[in-house]
N, CA, C and O atoms as a MOPAC input file, in Angstrom:
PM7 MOZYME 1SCF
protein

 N    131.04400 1    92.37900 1    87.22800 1
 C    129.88000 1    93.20200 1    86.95100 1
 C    128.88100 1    93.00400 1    88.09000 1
 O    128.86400 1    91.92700 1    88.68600 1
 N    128.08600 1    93.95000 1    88.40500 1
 C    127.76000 1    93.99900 1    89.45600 1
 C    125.94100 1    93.25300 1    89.25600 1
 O    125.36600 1    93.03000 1    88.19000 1
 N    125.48100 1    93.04800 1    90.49000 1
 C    123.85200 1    91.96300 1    90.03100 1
 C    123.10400 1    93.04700 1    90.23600 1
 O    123.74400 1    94.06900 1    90.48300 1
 N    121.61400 1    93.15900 1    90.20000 1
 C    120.58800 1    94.35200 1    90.95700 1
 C    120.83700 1    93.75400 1    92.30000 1
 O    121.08000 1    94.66100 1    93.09600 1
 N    120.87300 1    92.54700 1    92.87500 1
 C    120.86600 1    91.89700 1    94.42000 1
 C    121.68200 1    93.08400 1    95.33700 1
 O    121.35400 1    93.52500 1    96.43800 1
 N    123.11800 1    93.52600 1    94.31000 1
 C    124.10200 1    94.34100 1    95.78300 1
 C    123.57500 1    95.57900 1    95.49500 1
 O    124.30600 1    96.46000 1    95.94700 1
 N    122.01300 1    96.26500 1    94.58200 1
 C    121.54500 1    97.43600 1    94.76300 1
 C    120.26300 1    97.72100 1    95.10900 1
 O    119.62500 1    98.71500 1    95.45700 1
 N    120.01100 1    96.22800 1    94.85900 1
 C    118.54200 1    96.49600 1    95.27800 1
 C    117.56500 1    95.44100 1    96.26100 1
 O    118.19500 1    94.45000 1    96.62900 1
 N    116.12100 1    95.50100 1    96.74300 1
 C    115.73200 1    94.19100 1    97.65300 1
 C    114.93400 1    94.00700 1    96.19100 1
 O    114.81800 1    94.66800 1    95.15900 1
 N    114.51900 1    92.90000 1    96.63100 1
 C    113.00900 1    92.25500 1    95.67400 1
 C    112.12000 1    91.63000 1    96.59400 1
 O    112.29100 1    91.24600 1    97.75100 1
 N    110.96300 1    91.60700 1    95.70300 1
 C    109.55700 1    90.12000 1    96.46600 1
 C    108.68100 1    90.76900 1    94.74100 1
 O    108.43900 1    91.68900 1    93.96000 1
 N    108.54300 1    89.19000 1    95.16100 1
 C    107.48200 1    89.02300 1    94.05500 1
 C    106.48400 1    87.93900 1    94.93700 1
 O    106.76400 1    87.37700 1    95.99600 1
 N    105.22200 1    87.84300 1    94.13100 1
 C    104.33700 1    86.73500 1    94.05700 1
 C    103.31500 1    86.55800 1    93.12100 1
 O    103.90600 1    86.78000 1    92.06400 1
 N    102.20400 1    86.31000 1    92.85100 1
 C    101.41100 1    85.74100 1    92.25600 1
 C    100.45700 1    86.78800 1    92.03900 1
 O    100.51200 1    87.64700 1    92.91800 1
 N     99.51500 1    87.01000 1    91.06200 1
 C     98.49200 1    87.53400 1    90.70800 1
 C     97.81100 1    86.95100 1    89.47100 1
 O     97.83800 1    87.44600 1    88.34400 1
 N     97.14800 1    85.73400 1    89.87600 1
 C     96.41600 1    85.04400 1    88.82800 1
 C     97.31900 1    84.12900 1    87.95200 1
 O     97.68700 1    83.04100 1    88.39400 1
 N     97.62200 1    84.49200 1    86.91000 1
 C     98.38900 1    84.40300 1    85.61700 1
 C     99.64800 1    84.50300 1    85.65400 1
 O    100.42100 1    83.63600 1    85.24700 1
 N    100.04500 1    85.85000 1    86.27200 1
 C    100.85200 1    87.14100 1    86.55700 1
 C    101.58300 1    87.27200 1    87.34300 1
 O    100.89400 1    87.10700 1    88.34900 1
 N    103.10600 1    87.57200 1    87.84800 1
 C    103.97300 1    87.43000 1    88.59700 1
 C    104.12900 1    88.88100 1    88.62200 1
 O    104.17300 1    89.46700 1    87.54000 1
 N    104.24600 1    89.74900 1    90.06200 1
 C    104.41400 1    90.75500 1    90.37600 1
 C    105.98500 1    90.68100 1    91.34000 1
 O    106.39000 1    90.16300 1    92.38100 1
 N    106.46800 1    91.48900 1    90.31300 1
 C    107.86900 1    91.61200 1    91.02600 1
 C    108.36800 1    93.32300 1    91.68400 1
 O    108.57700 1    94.42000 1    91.16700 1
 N    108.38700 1    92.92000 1    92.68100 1
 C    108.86300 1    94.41800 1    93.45200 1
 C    110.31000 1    94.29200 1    93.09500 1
 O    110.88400 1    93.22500 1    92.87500 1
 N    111.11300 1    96.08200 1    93.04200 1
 C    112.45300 1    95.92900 1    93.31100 1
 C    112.49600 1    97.70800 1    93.92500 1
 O    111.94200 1    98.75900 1    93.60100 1
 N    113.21300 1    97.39400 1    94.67600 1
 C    113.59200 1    98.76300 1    95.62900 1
 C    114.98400 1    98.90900 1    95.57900 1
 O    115.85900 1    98.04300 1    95.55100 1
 N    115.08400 1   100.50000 1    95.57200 1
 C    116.86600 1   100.43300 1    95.57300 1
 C    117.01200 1   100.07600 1    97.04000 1
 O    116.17400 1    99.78500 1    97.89300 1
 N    118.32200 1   100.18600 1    97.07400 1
 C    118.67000 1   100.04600 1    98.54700 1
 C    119.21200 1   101.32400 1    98.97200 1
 O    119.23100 1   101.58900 1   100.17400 1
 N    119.62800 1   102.09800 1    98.15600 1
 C    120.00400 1   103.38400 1    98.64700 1
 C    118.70200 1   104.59000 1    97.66500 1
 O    118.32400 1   104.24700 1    96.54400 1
 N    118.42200 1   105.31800 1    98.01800 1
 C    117.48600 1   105.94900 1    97.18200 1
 C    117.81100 1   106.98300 1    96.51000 1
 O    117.08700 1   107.76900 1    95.89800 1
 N    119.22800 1   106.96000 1    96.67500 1
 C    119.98400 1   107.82500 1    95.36700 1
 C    120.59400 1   107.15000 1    94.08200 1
 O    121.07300 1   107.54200 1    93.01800 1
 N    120.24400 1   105.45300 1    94.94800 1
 C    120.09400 1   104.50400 1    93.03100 1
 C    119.24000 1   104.56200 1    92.29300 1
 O    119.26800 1   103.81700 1    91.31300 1
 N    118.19100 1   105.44100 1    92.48100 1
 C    116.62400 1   105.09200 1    91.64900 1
 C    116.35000 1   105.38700 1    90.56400 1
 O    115.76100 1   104.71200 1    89.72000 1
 N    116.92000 1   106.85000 1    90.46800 1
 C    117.27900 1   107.11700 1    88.65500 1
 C    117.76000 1   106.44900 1    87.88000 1
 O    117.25400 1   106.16200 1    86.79500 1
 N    119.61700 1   105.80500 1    88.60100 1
 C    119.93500 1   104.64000 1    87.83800 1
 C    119.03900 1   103.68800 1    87.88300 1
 O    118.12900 1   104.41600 1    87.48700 1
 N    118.63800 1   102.90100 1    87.99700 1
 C    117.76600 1   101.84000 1    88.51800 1
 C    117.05000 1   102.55700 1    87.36200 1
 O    117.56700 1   102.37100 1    86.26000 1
 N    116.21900 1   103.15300 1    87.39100 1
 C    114.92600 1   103.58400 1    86.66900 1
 C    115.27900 1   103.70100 1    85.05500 1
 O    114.60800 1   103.17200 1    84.16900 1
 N    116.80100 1   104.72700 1    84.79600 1
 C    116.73500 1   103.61200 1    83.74300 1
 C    117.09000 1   102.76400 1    82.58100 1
 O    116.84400 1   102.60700 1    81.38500 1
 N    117.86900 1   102.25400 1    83.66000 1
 C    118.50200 1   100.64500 1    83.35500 1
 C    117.49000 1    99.64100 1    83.40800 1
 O    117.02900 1    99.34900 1    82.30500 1
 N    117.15000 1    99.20500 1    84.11300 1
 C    116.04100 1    98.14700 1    84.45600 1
 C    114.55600 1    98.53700 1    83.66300 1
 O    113.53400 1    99.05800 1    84.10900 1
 N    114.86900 1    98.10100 1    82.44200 1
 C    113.72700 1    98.67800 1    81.60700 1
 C    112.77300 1    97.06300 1    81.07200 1
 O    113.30200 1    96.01800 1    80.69500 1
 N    111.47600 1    97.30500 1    81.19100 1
 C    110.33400 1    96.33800 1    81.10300 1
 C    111.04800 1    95.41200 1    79.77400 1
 O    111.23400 1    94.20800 1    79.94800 1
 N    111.36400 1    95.96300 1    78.66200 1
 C    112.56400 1    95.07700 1    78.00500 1
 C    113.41000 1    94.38200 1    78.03300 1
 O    113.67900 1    93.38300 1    77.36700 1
 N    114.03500 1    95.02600 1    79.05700 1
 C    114.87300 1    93.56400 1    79.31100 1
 C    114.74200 1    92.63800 1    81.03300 1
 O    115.39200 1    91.74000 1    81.56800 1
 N    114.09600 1    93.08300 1    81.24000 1
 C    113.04100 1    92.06900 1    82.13000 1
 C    112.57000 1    91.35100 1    81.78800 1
 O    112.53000 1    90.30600 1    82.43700 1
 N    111.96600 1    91.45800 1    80.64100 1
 C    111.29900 1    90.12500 1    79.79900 1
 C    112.71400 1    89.41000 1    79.14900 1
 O    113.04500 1    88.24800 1    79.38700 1
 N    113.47400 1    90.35500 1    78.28000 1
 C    114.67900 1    89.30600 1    77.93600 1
 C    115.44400 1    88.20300 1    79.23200 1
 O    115.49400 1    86.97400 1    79.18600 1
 N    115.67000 1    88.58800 1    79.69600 1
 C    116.11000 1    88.39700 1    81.19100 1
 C    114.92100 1    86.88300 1    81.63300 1
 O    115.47200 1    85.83900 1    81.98400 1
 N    114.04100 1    86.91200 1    81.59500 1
 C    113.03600 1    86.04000 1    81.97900 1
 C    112.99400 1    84.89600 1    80.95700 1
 O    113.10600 1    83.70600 1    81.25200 1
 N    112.82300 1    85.38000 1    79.75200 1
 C    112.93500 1    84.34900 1    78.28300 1
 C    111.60200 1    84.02000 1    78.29500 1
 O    110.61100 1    84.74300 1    78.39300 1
 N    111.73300 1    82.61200 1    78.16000 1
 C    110.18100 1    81.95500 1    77.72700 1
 C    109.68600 1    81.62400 1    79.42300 1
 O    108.92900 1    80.68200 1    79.65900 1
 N    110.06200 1    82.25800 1    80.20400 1
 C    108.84600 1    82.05400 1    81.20700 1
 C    107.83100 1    83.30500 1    81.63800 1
 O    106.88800 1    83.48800 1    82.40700 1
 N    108.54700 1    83.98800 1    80.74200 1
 C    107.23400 1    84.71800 1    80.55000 1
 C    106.42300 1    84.82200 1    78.88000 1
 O    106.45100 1    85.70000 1    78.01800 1
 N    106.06000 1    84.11400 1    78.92200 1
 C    104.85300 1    84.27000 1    77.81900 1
 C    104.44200 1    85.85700 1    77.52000 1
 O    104.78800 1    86.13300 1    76.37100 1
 N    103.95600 1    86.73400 1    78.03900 1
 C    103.32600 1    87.82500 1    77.84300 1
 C    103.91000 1    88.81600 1    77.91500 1
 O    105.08200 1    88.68200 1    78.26600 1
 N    103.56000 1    89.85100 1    77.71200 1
 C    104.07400 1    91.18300 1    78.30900 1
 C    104.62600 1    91.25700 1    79.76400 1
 O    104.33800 1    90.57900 1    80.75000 1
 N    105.57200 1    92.36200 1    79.59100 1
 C    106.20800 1    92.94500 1    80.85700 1
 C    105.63000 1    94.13600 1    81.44700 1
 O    106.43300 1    95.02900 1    81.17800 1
 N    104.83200 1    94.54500 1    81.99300 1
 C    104.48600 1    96.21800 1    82.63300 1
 C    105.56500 1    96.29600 1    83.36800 1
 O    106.18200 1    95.36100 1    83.88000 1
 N    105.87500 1    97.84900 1    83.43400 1
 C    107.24900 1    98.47600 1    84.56800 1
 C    106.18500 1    99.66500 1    85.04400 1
 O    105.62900 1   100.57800 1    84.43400 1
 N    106.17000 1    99.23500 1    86.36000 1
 C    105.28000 1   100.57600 1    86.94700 1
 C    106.40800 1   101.21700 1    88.04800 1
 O    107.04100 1   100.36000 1    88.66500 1
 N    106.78400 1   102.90500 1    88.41600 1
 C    107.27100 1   103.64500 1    89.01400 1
 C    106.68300 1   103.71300 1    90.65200 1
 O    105.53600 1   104.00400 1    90.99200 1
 N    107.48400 1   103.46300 1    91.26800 1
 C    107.01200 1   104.73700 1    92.44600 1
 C    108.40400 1   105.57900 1    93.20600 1
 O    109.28700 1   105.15700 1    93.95300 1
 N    108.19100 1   106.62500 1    92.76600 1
 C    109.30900 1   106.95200 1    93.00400 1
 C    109.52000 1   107.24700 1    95.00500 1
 O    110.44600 1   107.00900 1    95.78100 1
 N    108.41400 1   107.73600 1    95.14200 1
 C    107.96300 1   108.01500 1    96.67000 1
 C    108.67500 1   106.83700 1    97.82100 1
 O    108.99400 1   107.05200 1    98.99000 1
 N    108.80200 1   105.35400 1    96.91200 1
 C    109.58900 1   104.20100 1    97.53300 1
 C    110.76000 1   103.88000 1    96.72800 1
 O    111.23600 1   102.75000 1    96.83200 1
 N    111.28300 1   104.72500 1    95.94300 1
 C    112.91500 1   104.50500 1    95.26500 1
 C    112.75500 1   102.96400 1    94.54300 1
 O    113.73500 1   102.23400 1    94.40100 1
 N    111.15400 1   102.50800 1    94.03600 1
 C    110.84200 1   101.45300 1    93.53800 1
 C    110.40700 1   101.56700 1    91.97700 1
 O    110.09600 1   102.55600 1    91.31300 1
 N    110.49200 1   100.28400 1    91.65800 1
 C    110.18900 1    99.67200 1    90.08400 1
 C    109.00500 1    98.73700 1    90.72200 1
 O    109.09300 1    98.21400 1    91.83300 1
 N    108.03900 1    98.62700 1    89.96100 1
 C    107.05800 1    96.99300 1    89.95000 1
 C    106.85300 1    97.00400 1    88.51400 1
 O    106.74900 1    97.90900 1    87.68600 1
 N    106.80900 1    94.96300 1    88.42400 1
 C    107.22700 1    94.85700 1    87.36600 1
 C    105.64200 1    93.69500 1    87.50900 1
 O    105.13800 1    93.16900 1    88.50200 1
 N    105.31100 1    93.66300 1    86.27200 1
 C    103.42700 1    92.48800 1    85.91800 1
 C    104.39300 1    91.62200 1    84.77500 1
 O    104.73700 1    92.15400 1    83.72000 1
 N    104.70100 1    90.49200 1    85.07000 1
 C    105.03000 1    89.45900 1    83.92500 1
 C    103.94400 1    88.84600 1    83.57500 1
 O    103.57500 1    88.05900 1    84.44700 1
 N    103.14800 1    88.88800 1    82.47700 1
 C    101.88200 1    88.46100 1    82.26700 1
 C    102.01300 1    87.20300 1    81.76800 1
 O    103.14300 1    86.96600 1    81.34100 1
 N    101.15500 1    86.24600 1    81.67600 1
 C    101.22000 1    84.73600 1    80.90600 1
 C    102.46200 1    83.92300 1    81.32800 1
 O    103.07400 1    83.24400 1    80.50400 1
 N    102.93900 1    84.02600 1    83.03000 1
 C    104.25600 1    83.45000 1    83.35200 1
 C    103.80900 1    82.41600 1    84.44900 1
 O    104.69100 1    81.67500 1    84.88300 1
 N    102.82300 1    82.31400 1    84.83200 1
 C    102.55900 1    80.95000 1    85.70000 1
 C    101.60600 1    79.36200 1    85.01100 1
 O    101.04900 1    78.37600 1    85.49400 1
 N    101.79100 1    79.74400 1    84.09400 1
 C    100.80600 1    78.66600 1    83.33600 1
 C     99.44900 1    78.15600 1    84.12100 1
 O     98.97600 1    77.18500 1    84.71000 1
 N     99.15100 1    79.55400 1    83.69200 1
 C     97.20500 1    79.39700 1    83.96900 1
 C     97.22100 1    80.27900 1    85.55400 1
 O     96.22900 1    80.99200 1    85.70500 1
 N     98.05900 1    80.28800 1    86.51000 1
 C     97.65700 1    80.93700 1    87.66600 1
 C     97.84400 1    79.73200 1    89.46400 1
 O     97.16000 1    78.78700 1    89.85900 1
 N     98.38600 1    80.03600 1    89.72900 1
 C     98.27000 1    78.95100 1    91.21400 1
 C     97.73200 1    77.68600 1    91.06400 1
 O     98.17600 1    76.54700 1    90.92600 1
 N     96.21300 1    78.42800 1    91.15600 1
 C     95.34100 1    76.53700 1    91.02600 1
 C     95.23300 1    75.80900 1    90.40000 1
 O     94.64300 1    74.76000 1    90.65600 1
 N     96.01300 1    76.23100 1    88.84600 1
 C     95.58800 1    74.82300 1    87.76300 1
 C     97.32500 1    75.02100 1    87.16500 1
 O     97.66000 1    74.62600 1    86.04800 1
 N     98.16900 1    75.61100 1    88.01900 1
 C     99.48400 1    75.65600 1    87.16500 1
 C    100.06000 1    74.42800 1    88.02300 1
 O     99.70600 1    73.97900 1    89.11400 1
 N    100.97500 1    74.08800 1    87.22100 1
 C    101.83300 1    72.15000 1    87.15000 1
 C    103.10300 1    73.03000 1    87.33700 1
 O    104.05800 1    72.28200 1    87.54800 1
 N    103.46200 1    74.30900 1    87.33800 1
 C    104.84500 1    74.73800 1    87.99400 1
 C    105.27300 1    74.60800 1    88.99300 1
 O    104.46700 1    74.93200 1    89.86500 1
 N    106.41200 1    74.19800 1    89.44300 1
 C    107.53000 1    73.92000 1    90.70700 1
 C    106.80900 1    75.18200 1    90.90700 1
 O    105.71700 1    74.85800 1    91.37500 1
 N    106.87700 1    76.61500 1    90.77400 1
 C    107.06900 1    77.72300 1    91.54500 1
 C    105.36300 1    78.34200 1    90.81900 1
 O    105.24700 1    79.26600 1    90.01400 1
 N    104.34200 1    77.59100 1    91.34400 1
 C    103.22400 1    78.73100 1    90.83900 1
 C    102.51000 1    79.65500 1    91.41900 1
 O    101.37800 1    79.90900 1    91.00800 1
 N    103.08900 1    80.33200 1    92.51600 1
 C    102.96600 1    81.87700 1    93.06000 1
 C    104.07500 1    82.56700 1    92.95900 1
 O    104.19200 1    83.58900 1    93.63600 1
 N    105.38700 1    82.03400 1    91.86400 1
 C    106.16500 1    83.10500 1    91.18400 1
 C    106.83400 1    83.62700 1    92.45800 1
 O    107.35900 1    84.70800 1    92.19400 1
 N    107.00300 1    83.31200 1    93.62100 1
 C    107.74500 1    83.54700 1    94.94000 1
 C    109.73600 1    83.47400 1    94.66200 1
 O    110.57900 1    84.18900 1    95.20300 1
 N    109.92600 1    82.48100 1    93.76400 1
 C    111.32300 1    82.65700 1    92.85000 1
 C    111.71400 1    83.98400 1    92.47500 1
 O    112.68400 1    84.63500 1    92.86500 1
 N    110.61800 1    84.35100 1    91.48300 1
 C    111.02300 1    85.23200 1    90.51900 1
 C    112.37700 1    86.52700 1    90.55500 1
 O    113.25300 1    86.92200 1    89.78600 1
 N    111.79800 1    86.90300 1    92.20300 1
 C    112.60900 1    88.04000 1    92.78400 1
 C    114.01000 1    88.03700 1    92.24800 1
 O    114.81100 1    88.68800 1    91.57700 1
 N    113.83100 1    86.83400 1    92.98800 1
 C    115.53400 1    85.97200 1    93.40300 1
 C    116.09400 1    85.67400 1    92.09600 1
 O    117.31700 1    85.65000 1    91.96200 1
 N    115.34900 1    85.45500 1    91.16300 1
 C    115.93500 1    85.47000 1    89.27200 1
 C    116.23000 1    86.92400 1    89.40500 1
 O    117.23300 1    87.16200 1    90.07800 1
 N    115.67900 1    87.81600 1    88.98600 1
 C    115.41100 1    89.22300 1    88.59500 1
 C    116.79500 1    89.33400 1    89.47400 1
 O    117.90300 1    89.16900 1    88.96400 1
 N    116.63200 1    89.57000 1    90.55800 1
 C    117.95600 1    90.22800 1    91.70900 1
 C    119.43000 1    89.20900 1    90.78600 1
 O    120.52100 1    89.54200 1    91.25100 1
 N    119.51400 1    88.36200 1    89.90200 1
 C    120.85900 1    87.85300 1    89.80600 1
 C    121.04900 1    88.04800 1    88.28200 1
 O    121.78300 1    87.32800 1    87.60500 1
 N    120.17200 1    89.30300 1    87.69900 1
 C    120.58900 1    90.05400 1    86.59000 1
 C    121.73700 1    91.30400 1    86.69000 1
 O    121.83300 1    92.30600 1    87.39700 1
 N    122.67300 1    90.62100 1    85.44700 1
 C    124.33100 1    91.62400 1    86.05000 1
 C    123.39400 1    92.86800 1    85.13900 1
 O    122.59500 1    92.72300 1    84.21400 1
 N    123.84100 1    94.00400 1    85.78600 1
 C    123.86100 1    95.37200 1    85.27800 1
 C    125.12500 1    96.32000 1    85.11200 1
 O    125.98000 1    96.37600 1    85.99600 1
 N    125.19100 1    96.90500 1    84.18800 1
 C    126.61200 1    97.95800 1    84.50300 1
 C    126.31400 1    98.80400 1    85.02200 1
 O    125.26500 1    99.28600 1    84.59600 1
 N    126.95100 1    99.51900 1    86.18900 1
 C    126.24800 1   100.70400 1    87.30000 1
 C    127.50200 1   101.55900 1    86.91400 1
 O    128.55900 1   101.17000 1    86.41700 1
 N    127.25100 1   102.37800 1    87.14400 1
 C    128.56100 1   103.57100 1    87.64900 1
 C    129.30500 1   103.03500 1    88.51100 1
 O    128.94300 1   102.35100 1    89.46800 1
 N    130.98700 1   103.49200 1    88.02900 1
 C    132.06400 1   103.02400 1    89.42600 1
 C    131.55100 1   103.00500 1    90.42500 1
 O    131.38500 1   101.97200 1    91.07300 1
 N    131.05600 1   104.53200 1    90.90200 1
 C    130.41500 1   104.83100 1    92.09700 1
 C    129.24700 1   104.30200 1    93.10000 1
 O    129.11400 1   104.25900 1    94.32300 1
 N    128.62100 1   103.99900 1    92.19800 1
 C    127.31400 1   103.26400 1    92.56700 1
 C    127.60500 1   101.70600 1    92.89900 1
 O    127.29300 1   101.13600 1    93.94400 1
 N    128.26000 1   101.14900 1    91.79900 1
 C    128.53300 1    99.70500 1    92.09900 1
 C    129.37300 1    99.58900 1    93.36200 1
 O    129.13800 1    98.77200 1    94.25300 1
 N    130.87900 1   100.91800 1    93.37900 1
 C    131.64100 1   100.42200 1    94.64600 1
 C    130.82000 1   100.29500 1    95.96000 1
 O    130.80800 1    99.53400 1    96.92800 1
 N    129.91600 1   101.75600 1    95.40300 1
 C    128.88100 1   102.03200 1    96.93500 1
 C    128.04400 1   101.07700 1    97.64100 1
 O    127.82500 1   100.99600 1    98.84900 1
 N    127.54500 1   100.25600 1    96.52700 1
 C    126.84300 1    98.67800 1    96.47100 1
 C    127.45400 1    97.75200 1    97.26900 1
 O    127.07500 1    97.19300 1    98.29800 1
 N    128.57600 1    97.67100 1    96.55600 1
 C    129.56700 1    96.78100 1    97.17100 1
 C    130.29600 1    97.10100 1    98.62200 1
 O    130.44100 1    96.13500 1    99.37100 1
 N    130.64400 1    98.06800 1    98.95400 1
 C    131.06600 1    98.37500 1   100.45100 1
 C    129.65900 1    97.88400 1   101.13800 1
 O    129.89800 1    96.99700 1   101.95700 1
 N    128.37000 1    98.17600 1   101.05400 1
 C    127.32000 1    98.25300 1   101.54400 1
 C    127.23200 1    96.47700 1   101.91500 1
 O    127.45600 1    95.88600 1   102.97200 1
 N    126.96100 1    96.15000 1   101.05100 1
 C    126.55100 1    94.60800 1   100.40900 1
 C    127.64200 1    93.61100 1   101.73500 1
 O    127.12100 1    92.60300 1   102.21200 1
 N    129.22900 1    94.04800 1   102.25300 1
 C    129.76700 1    93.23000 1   102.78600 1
 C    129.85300 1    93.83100 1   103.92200 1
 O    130.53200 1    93.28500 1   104.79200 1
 N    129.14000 1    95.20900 1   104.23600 1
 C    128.97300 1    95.53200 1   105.82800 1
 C    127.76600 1    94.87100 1   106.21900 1
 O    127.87700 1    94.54000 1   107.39900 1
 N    126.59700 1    94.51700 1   105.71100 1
 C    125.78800 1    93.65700 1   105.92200 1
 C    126.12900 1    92.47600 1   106.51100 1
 O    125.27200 1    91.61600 1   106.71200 1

């Protein structure tokens, strides 16, 4: 089964509290899929208890992108969080090693792509 990593990039970081996770397709004829599969639901399932709060899923389609607000996921924010990772700079790299089912097509397309790299 294929990850978002062989369809898509990520970056995340920090916003207070709040972990902002970018994900871009890599081809921009994945974005529909992408858009919607990768639903603020199971982003949070996917995350579990490190995110405390809500998930926002914001669109742009103009960049074949998802952004994602994990709210209540750094315990308290940078300066007073006791987390290994408290500007959420990980997160991406979690998110990108969620399996998805893609279309034959899409996943093979992924995959040819992914090992010409």
């Amino acid at each position: 089964m294929p990850r978002l990593l062989d369809l898509c990039f990520g970056r995340s970081g920090d916003k207070g509290d709040a972990v902002n996770v970018g994900l871009i397709a890599r081809d921009p004829s994945h974005y529909d899929w992408l858009r919607e599969t990768v639903t603020a639901e199971r982003v949070k399932a996917h995350f579990g208890p490190r995110v405390e709060g809500e998930v926002e899923r914001f669109e742009l389609p103009n960049l074949s992108a998802l952004n994602f607000m994990l709210h209540g996921s750094l315990g308290g924010g940078g300066t007073v969080s006791l987390k290994l990772d408290a500007q959420g700079k990980t997160y991406a790299a979690h998110l990108l090693r969620m399996e998805v089912e893609a279309p034959p097509a899409t996943a093979n397309a992924a995959r040819l792509d992914a090992e010409a790299a």
